[in-house]
CHARMM internal coordinates of N, CA and C (Angstrom, degrees):
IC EDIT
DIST 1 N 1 CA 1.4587
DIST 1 CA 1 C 1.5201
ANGL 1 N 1 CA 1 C 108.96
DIST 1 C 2 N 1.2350
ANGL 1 CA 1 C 2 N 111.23
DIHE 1 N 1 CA 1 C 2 N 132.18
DIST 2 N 2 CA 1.3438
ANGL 1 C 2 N 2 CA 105.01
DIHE 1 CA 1 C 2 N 2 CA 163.53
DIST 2 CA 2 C 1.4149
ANGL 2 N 2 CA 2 C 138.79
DIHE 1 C 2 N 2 CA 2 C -108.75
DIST 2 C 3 N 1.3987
ANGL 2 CA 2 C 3 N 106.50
DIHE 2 N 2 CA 2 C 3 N 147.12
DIST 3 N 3 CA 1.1183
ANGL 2 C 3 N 3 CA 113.57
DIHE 2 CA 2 C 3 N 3 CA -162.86
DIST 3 CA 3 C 1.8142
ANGL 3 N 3 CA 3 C 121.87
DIHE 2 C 3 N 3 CA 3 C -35.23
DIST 3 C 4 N 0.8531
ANGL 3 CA 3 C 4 N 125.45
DIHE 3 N 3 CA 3 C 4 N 168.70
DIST 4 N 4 CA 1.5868
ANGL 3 C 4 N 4 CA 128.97
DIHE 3 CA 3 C 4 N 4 CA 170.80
DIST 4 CA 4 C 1.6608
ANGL 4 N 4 CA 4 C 120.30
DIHE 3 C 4 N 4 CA 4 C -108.66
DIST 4 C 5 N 1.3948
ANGL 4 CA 4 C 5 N 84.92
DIHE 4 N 4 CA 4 C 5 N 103.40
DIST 5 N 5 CA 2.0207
ANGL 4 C 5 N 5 CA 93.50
DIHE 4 CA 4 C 5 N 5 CA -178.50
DIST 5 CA 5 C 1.4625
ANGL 5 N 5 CA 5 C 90.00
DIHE 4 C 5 N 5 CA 5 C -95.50
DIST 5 C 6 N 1.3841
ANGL 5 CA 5 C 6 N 97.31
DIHE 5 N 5 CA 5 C 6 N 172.37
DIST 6 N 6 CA 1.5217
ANGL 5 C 6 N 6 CA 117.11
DIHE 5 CA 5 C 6 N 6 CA 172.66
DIST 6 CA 6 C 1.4536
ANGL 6 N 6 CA 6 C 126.95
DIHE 5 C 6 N 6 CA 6 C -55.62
DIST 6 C 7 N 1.3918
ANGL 6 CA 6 C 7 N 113.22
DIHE 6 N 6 CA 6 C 7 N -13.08
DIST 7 N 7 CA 1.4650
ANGL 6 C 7 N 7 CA 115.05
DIHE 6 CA 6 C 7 N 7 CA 161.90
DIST 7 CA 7 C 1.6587
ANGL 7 N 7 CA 7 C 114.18
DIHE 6 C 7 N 7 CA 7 C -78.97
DIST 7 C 8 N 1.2429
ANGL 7 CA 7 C 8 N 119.19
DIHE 7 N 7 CA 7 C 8 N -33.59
DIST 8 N 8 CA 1.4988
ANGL 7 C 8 N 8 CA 137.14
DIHE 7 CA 7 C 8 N 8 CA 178.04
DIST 8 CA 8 C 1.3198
ANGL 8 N 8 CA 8 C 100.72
DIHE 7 C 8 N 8 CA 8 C -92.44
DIST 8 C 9 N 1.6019
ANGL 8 CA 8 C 9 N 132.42
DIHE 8 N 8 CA 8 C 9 N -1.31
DIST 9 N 9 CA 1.6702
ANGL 8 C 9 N 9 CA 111.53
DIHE 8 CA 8 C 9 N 9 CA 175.21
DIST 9 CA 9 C 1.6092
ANGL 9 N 9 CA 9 C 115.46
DIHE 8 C 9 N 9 CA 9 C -49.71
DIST 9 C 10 N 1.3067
ANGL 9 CA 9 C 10 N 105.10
DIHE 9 N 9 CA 9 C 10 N 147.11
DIST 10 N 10 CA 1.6653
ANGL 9 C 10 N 10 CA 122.18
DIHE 9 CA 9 C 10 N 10 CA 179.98
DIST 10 CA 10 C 1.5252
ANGL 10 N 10 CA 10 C 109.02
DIHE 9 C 10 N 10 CA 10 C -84.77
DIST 10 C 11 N 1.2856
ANGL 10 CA 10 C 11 N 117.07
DIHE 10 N 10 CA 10 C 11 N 141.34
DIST 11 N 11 CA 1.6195
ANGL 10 C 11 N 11 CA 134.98
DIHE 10 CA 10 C 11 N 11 CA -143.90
DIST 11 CA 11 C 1.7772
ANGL 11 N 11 CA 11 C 85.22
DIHE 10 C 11 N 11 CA 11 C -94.33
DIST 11 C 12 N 1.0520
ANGL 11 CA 11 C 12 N 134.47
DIHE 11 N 11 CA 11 C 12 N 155.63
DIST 12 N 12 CA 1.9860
ANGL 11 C 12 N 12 CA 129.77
DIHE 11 CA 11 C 12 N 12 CA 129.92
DIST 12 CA 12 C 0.8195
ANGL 12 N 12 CA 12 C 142.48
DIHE 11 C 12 N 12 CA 12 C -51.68
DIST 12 C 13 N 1.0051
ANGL 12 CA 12 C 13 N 171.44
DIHE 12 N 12 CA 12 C 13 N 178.40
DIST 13 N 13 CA 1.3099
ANGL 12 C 13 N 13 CA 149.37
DIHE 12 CA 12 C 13 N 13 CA 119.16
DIST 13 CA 13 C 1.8681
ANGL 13 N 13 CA 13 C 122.46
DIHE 12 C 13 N 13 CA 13 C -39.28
DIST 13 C 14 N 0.9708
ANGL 13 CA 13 C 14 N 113.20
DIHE 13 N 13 CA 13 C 14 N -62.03
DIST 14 N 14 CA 1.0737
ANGL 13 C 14 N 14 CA 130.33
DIHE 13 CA 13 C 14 N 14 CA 140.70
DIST 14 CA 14 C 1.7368
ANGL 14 N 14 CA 14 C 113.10
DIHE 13 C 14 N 14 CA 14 C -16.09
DIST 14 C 15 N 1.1686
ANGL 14 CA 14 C 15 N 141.71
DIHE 14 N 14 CA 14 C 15 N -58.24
DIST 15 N 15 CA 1.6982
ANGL 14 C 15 N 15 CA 159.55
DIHE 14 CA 14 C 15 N 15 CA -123.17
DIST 15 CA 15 C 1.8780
ANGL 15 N 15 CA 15 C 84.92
DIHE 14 C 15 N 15 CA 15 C -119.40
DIST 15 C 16 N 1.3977
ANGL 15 CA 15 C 16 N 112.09
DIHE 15 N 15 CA 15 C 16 N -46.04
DIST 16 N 16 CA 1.3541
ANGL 15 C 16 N 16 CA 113.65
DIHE 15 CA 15 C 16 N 16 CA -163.99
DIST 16 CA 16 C 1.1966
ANGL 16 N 16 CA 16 C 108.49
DIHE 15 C 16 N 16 CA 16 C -87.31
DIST 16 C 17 N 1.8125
ANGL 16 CA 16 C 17 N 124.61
DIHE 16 N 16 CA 16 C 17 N -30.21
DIST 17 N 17 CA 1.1175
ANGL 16 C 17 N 17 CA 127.30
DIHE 16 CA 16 C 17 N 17 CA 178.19
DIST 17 CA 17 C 1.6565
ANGL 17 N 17 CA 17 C 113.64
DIHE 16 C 17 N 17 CA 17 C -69.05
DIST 17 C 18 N 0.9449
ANGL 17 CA 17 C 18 N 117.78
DIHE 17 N 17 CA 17 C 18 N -33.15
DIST 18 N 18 CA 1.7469
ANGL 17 C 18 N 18 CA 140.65
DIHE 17 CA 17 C 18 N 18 CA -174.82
DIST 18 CA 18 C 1.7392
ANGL 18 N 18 CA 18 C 94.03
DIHE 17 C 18 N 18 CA 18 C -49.90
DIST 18 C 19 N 1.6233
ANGL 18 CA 18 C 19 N 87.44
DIHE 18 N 18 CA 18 C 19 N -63.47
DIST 19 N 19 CA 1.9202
ANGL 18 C 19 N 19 CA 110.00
DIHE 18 CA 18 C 19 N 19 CA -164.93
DIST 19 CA 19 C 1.7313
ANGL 19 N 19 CA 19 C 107.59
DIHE 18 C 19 N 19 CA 19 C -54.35
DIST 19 C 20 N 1.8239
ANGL 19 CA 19 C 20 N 99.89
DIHE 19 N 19 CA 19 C 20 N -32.08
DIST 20 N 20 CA 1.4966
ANGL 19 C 20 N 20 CA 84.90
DIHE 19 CA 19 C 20 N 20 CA -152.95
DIST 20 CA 20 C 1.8864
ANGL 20 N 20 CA 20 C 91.03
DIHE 19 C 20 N 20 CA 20 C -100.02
DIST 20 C 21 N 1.3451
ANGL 20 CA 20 C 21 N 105.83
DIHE 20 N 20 CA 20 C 21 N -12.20
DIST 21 N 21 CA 1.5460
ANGL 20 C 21 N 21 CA 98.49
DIHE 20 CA 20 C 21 N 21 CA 163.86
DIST 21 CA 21 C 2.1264
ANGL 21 N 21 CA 21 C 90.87
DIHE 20 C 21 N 21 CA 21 C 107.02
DIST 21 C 22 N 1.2222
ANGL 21 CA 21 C 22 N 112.75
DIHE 21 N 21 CA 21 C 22 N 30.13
DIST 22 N 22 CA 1.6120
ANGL 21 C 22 N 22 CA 109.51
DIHE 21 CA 21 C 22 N 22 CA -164.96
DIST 22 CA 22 C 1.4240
ANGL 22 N 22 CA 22 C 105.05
DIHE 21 C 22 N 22 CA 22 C -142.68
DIST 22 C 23 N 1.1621
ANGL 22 CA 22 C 23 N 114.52
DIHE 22 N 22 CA 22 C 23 N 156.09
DIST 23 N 23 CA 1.9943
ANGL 22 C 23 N 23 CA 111.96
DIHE 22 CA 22 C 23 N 23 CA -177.65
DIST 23 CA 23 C 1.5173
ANGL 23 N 23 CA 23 C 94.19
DIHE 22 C 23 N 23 CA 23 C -89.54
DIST 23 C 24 N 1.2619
ANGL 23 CA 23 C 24 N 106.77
DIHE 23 N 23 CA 23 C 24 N 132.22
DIST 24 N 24 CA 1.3982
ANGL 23 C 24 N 24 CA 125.26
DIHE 23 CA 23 C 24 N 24 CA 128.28
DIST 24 CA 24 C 1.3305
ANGL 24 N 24 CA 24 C 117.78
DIHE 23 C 24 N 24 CA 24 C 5.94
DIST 24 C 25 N 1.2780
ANGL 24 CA 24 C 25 N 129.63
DIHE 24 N 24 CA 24 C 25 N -57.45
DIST 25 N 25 CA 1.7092
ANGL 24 C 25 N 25 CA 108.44
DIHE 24 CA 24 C 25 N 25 CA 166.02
DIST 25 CA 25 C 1.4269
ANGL 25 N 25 CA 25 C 114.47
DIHE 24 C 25 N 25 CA 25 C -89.91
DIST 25 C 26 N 1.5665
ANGL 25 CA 25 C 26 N 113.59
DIHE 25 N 25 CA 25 C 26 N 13.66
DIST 26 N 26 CA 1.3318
ANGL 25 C 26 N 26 CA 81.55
DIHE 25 CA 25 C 26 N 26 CA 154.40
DIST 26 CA 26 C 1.5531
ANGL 26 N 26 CA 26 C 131.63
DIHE 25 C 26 N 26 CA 26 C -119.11
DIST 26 C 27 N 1.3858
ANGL 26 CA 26 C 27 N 109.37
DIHE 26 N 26 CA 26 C 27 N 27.81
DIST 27 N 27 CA 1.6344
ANGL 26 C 27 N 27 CA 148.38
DIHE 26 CA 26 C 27 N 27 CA 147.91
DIST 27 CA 27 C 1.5857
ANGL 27 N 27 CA 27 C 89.79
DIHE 26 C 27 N 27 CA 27 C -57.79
DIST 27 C 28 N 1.2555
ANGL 27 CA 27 C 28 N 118.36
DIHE 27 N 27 CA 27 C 28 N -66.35
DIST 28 N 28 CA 1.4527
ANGL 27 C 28 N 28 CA 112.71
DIHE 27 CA 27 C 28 N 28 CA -156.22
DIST 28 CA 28 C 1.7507
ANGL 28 N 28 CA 28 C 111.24
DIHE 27 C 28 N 28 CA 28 C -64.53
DIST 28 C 29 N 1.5722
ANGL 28 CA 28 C 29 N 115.04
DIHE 28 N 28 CA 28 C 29 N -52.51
DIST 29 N 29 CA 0.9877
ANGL 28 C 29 N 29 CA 113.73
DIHE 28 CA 28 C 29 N 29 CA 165.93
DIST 29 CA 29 C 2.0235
ANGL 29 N 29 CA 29 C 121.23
DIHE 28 C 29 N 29 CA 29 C -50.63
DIST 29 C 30 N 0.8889
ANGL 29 CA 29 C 30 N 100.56
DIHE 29 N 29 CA 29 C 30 N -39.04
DIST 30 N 30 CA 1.6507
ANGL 29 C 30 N 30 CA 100.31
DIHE 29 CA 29 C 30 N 30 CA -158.49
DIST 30 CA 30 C 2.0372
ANGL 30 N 30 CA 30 C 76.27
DIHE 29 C 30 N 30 CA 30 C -74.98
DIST 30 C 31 N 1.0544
ANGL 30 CA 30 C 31 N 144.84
DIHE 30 N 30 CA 30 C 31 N -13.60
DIST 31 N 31 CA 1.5236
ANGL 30 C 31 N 31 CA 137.10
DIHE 30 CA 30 C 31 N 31 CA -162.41
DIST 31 CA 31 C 1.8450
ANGL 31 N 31 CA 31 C 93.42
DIHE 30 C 31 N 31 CA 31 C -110.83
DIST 31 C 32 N 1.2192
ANGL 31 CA 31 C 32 N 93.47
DIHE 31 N 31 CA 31 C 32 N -15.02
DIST 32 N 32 CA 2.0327
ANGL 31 C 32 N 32 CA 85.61
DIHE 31 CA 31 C 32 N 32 CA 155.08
DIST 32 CA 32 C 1.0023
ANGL 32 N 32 CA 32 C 128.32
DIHE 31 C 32 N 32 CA 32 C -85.87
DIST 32 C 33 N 1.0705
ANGL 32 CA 32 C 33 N 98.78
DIHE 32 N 32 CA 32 C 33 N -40.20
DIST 33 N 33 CA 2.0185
ANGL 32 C 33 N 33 CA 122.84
DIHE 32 CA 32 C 33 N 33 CA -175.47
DIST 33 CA 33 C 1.5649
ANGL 33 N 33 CA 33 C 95.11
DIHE 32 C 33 N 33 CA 33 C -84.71
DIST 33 C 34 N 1.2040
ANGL 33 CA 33 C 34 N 148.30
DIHE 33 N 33 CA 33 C 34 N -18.12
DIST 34 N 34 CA 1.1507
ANGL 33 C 34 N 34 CA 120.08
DIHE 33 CA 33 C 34 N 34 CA -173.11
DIST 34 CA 34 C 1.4599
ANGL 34 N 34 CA 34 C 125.34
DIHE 33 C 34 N 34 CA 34 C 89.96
DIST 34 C 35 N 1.4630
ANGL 34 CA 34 C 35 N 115.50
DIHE 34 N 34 CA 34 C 35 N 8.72
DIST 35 N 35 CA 1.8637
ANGL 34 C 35 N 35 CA 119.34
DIHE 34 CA 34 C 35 N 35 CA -155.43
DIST 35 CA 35 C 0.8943
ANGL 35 N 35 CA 35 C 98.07
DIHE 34 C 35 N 35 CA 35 C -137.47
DIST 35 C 36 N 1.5497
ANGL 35 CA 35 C 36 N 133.56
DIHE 35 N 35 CA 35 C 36 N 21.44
DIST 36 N 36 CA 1.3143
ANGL 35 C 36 N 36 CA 149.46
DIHE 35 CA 35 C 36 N 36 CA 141.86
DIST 36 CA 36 C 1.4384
ANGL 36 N 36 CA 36 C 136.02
DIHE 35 C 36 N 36 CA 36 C -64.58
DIST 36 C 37 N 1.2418
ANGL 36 CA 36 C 37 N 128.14
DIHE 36 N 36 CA 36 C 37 N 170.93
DIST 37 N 37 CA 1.6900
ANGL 36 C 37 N 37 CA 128.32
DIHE 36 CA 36 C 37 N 37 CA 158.14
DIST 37 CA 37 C 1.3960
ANGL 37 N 37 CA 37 C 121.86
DIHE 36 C 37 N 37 CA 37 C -67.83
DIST 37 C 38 N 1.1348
ANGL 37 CA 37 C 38 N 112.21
DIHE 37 N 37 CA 37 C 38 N 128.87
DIST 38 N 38 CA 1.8211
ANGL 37 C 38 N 38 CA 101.45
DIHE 37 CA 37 C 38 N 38 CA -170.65
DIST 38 CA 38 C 1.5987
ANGL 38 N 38 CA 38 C 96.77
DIHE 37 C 38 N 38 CA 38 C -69.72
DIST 38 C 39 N 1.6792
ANGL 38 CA 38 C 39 N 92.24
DIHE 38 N 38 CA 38 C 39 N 144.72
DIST 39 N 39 CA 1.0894
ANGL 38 C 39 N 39 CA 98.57
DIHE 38 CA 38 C 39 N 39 CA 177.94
DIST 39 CA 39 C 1.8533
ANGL 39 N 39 CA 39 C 118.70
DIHE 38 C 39 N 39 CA 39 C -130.24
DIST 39 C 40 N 1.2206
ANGL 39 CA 39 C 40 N 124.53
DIHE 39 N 39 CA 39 C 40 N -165.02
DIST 40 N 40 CA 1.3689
ANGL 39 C 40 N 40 CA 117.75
DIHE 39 CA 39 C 40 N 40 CA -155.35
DIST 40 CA 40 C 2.0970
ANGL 40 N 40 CA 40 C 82.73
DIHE 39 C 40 N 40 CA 40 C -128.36
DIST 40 C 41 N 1.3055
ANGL 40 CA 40 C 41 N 101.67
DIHE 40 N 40 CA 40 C 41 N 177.85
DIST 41 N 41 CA 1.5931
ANGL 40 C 41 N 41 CA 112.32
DIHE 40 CA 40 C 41 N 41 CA -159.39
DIST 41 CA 41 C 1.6381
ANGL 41 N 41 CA 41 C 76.53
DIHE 40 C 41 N 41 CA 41 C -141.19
DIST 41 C 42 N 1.4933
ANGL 41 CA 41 C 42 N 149.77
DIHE 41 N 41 CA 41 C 42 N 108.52
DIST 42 N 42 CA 1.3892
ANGL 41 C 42 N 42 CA 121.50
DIHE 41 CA 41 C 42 N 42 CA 131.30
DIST 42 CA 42 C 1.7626
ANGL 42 N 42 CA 42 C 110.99
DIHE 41 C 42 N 42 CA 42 C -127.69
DIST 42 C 43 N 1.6121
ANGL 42 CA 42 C 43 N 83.22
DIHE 42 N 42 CA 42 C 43 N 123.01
DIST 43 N 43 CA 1.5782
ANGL 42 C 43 N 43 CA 95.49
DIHE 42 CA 42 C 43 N 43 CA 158.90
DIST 43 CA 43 C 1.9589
ANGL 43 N 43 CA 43 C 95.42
DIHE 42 C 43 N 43 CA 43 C 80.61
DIST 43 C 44 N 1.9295
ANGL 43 CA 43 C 44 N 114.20
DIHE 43 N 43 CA 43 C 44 N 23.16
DIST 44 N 44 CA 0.9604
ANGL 43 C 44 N 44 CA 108.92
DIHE 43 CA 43 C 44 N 44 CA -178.44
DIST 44 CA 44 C 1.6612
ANGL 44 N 44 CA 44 C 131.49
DIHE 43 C 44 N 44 CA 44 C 92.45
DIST 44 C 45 N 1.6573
ANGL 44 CA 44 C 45 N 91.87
DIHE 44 N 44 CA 44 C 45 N -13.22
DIST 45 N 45 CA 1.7120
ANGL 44 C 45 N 45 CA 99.96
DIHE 44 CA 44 C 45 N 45 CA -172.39
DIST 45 CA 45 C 1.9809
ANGL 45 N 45 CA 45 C 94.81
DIHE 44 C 45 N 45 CA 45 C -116.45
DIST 45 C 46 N 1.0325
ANGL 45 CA 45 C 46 N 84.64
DIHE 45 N 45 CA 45 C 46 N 146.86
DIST 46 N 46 CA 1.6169
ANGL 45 C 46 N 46 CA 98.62
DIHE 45 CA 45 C 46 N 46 CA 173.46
DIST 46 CA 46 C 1.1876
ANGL 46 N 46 CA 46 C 121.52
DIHE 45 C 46 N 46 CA 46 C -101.96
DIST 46 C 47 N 1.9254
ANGL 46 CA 46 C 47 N 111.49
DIHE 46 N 46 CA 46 C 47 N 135.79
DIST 47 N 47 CA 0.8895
ANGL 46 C 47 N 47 CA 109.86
DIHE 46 CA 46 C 47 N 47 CA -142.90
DIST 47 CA 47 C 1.4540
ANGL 47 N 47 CA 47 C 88.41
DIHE 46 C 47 N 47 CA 47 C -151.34
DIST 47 C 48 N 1.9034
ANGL 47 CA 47 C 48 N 123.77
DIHE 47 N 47 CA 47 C 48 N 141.25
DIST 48 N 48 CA 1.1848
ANGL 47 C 48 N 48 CA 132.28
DIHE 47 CA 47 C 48 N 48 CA 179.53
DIST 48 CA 48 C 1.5334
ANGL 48 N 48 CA 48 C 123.23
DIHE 47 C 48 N 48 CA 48 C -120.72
DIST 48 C 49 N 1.4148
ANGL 48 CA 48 C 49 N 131.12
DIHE 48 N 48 CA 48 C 49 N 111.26
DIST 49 N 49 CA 1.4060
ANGL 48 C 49 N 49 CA 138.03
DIHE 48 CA 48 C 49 N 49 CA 177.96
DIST 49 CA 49 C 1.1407
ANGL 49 N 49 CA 49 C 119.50
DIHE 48 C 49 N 49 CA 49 C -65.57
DIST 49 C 50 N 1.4640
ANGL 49 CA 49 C 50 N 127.22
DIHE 49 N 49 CA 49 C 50 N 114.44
DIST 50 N 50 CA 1.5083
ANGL 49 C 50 N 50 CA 133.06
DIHE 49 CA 49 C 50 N 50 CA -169.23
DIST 50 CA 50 C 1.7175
ANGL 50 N 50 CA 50 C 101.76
DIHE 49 C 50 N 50 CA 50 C -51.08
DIST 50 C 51 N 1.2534
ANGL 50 CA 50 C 51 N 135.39
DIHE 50 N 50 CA 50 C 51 N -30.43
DIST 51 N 51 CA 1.2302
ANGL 50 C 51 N 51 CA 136.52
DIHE 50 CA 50 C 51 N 51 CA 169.63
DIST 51 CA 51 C 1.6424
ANGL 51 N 51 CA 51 C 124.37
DIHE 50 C 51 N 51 CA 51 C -67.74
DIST 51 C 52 N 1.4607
ANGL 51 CA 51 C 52 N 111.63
DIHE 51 N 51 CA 51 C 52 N -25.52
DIST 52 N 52 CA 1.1666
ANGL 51 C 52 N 52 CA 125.28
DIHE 51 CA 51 C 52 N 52 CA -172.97
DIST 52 CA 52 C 1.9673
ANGL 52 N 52 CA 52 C 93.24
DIHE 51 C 52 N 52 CA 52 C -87.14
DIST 52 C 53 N 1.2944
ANGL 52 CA 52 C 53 N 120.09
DIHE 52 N 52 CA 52 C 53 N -40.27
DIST 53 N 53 CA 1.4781
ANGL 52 C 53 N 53 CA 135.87
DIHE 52 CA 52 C 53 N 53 CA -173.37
DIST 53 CA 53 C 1.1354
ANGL 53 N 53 CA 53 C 96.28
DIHE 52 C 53 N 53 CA 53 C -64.57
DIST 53 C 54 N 1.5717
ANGL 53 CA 53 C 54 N 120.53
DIHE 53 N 53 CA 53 C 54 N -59.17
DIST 54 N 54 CA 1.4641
ANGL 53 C 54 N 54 CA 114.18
DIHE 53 CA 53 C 54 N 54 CA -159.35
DIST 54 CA 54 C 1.7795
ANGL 54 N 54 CA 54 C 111.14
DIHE 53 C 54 N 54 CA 54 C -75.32
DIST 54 C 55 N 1.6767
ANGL 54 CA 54 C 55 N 116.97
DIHE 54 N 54 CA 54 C 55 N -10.49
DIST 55 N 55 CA 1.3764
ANGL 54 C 55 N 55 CA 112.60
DIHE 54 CA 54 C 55 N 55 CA -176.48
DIST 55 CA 55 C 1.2769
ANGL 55 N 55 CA 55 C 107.50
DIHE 54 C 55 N 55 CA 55 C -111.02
DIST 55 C 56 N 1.5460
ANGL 55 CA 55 C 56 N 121.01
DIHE 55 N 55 CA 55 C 56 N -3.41
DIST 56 N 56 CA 1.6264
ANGL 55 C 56 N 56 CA 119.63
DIHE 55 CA 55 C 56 N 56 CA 144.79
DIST 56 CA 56 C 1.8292
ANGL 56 N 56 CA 56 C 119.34
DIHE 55 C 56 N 56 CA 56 C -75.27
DIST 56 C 57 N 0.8878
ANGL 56 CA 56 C 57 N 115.15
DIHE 56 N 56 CA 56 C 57 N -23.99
DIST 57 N 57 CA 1.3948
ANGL 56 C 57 N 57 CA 122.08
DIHE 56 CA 56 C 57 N 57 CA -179.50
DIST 57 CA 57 C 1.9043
ANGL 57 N 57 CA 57 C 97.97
DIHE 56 C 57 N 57 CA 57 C -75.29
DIST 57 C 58 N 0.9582
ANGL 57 CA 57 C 58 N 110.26
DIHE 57 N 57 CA 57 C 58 N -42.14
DIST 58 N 58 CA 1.7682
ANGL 57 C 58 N 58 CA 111.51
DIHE 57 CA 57 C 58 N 58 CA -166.75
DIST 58 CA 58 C 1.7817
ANGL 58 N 58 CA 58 C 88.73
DIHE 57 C 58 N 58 CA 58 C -71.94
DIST 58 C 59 N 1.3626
ANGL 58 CA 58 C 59 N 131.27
DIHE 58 N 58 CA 58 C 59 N -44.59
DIST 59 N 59 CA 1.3834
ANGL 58 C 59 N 59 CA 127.10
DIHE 58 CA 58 C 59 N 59 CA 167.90
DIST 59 CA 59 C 1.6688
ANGL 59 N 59 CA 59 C 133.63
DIHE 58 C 59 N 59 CA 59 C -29.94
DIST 59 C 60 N 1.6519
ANGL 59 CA 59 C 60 N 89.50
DIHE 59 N 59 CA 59 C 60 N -36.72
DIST 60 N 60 CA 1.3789
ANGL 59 C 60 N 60 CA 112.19
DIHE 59 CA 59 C 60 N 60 CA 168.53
DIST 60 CA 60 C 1.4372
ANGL 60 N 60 CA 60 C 134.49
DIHE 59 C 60 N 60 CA 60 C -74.58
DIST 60 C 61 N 1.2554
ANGL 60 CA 60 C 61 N 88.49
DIHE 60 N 60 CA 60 C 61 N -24.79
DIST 61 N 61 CA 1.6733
ANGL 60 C 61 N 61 CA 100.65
DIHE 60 CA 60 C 61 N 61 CA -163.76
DIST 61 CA 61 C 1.8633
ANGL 61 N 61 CA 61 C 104.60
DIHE 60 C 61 N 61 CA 61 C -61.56
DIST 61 C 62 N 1.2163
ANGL 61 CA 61 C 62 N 109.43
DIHE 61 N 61 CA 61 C 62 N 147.69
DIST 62 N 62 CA 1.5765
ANGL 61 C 62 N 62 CA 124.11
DIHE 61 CA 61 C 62 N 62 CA -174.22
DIST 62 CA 62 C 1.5651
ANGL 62 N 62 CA 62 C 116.63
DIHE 61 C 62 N 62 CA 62 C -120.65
DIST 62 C 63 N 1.0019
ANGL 62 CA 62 C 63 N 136.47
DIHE 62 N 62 CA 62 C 63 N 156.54
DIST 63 N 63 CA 1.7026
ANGL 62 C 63 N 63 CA 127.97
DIHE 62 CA 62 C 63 N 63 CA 147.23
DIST 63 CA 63 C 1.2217
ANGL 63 N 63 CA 63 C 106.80
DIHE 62 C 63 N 63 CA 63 C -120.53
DIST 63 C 64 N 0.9324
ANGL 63 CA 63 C 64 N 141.65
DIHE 63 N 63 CA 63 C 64 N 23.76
DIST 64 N 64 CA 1.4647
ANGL 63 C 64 N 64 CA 155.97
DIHE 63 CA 63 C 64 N 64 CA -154.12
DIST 64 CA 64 C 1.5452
ANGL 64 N 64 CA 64 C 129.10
DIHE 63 C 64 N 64 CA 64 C -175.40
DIST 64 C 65 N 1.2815
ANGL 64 CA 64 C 65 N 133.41
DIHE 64 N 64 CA 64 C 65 N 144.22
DIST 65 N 65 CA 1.4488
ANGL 64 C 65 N 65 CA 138.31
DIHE 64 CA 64 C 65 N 65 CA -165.40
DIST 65 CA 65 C 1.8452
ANGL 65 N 65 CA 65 C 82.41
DIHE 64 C 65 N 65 CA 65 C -84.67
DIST 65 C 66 N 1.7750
ANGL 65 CA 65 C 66 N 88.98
DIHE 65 N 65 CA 65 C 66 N -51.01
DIST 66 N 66 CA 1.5862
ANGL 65 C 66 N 66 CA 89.08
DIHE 65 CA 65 C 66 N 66 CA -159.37
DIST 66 CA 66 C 1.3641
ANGL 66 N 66 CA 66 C 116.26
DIHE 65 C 66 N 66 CA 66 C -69.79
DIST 66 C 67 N 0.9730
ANGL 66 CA 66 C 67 N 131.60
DIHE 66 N 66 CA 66 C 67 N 0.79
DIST 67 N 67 CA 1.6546
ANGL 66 C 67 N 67 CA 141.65
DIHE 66 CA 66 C 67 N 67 CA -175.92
DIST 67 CA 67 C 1.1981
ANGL 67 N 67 CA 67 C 93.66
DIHE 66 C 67 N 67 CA 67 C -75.40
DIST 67 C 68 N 1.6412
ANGL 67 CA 67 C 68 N 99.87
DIHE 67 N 67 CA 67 C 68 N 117.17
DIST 68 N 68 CA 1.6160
ANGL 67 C 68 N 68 CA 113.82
DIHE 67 CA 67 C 68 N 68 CA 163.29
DIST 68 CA 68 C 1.3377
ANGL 68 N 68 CA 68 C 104.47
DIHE 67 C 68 N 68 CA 68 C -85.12
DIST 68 C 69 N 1.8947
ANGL 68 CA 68 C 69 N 96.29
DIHE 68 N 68 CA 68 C 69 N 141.02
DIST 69 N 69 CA 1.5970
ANGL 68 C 69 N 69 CA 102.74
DIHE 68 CA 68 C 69 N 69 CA -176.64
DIST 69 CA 69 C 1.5834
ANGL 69 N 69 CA 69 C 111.45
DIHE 68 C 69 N 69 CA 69 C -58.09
DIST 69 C 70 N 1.1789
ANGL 69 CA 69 C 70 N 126.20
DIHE 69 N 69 CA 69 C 70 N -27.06
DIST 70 N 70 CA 1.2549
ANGL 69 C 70 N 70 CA 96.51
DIHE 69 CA 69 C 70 N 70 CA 176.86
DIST 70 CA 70 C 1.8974
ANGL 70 N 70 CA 70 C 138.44
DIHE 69 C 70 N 70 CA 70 C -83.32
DIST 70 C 71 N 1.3221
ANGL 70 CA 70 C 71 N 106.75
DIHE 70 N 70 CA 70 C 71 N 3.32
DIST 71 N 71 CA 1.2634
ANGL 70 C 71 N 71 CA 150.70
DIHE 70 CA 70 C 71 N 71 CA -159.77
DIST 71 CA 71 C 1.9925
ANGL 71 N 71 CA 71 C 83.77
DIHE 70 C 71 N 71 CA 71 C -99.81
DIST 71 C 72 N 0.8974
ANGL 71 CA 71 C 72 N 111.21
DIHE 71 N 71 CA 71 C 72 N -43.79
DIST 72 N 72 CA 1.5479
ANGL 71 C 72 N 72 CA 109.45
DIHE 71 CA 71 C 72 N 72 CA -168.92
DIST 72 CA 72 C 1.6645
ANGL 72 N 72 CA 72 C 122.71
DIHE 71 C 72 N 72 CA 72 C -40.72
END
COOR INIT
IC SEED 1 N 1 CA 1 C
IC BUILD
């Protein structure tokens, strides 16, 4: 594993909710359900990789209302 420099720093929960424009519980919910950004567990605190963010965000992406997500 490699280490974590400042290009690889790990997000908050808190840090990610800010970015993506959403509260904090609903990080928590979407990380029950599964319809979240994968995220990391250390030492009990949750934690999100700008790489892991940026290839859940491309998951999302649409050109269409009517485009079913799985069709994407």
């Amino acid at each position: 594993m490699e280490p974590t420099t400042n290009a690889t720093r790990l997000l908050t929960q808190r840090q990610l909710a800010e970015m993506l424009g959403v509260t904090p519980r609903s990080l928590e919910r979407w990380r029950e359900t599964g319809d979240g950004p994968p995220f990391l567990r250390v030492g009990g605190l949750v934690r999100y990789t700008p790489a892991d963010v940026s290839g859940w965000l491309e998951t999302r992406r649409r050109t269409s209302t009517s485009t079913p997500a799985e069709a994407a």
